[in-house]
N, C-alpha and C positions, 0 to 999 in steps of 0.2 A: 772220589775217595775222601774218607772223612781224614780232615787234617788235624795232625799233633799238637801243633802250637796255636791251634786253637782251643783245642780242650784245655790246654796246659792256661791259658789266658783265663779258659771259664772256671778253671779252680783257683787260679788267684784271685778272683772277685768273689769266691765264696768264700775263699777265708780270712777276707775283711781288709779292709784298709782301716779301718776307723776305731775308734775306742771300744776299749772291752773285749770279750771273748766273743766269736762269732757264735749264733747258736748251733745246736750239736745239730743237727741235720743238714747243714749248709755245709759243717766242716766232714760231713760223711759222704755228702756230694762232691765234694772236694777233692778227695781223697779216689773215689769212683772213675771221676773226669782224668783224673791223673795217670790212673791204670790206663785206662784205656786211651792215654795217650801213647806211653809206652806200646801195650797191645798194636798199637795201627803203626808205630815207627817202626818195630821189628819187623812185622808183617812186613812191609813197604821194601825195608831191605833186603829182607829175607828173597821177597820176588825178585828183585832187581838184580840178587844174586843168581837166584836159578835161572832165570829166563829175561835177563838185563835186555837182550834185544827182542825179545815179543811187544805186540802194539801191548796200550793202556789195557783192554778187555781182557787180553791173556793173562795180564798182569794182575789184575781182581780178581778173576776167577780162583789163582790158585791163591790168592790173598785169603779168599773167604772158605777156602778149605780149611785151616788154622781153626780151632778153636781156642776158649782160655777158658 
């Protein structure tokens, strides 16, 4: 399962630690990574909620029914 707080990690390093304004492409990946952080934390719950005691595999499956 692709994890939240790591997206969430990879969009704080695109939108810069360092001086100045990051460039605009960095900070629109940014922004993407972030979504789709959210995106896979709801999902995640979402499954957990319907089917909390299914293995991992049932738990994807109905994960990747979801679209956004």
């Amino acid at each position: 399962m692709i994890q939240p707080a790591s997206l969430l990690d990879h969009a704080r390093r695109l939108a810069g630690a360092g001086k100045g304004r990051p460039p605009e492409v960095d900070l629109r990946r940014g922004v993407s990574a972030a979504y789709y952080a959210v995106f896979h934390e709801i999902t995640d719950r979402a499954a957990h909620h319907l089917i909390g005691a299914a293995d991992a595999a049932s738990q994807n499956a109905i994960r990747r029914t979801w679209t956004h």
